[in-house]
C-alpha positions in Angstrom: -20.1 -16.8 -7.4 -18.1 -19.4 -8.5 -14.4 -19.6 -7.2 -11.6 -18.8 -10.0 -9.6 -21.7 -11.1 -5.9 -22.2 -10.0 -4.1 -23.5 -12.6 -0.7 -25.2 -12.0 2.4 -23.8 -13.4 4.0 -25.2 -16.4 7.0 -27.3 -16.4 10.0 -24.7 -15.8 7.6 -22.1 -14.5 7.4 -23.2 -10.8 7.5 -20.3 -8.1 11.0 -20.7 -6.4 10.5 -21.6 -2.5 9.8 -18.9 0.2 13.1 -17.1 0.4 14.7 -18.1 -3.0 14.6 -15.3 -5.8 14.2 -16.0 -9.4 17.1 -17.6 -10.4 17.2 -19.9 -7.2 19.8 -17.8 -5.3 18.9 -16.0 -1.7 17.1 -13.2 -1.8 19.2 -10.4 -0.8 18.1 -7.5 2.1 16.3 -8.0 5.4 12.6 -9.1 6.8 11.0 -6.3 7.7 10.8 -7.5 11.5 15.0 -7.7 11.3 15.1 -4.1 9.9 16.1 -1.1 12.9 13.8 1.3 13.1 15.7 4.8 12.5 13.4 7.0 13.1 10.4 6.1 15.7 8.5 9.1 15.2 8.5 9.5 11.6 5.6 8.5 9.0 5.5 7.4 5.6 3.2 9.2 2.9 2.4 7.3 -0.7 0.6 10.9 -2.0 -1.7 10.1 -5.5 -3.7 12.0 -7.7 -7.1 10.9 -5.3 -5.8 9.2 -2.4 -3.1 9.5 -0.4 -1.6 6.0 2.1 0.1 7.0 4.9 1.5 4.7 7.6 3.2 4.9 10.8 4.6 2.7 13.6 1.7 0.4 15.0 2.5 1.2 18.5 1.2 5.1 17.1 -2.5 4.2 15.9 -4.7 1.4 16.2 -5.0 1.6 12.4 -1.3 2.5 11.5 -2.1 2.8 7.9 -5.1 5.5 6.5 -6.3 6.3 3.2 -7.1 9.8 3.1 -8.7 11.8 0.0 -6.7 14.7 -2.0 -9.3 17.7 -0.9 -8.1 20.3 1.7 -10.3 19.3 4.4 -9.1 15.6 4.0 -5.7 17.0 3.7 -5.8 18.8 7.2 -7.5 15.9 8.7 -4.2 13.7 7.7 -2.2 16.4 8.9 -4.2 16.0 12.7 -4.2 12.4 12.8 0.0 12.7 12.0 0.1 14.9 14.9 -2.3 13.1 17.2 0.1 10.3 16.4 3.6 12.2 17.3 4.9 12.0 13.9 7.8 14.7 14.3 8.9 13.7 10.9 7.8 12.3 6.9 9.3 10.5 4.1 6.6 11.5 1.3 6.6 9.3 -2.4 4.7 11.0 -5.3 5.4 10.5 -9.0 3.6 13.8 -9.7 3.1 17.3 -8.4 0.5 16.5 -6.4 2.8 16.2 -3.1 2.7 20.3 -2.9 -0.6 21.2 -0.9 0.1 18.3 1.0 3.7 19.4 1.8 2.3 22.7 2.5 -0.6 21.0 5.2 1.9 19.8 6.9 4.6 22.2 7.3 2.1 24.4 8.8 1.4 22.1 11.7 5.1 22.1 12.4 5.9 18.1 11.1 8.8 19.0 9.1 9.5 16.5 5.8 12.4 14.2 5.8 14.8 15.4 2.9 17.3 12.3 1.6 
């Protein structure tokens, strides 16, 4: 398999250097490593229509992020590892309705969802 060609940006199209934004002013906000960690035993939960990314502190798993499918089963198994993992708290993202079985898994293994 061939390897794709990199072309090289036109003239007025270059990328800004690492830590410049768009317009060549400094990017604004903190690395992540700068950022305090507010809550340690919390977990973060990206829920989809088929898969669901969740992530938590890397001192928590040796895989601190897992892909887990939308069925129940896979559902409870998330629910586990968040336990097994000492999660006392989530922050869950989802642009649909999809976040309610999932809400429901988890409330009934006592890891109540962070509300803000």
């Amino acid at each position: 398999m061939s390897q794709p060609k990199k072309h090289s940006p036109k003239p007025g199209q270059e990328k800004p250097a690492a830590g410049q934004g768009k317009r060549g002013g400094k990017r604004k906000g903190m690395c992540l490593e700068d950022r305090p960690i507010l809550e340690p035993n919390a977990a973060g939960i990206d829920i989809g229509a088929r898969e669901i990314f969740v992530a938590v502190t890397p001192d928590r798993a040796e895989d601190p992020v897992q892909i887990f499918s939308t069925f129940t089963e896979d559902l409870e198994r998330m629910a586990q590892w968040l336990v097994s993992c000492g999660v006392s708290t989530v922050a869950m993202e989802s642009t649909g309705v999809y976040f309610a079985l999932s809400s429901a898994l988890i409330g009934r293994v006592q890891v109540p969802l962070a509300l803000g």
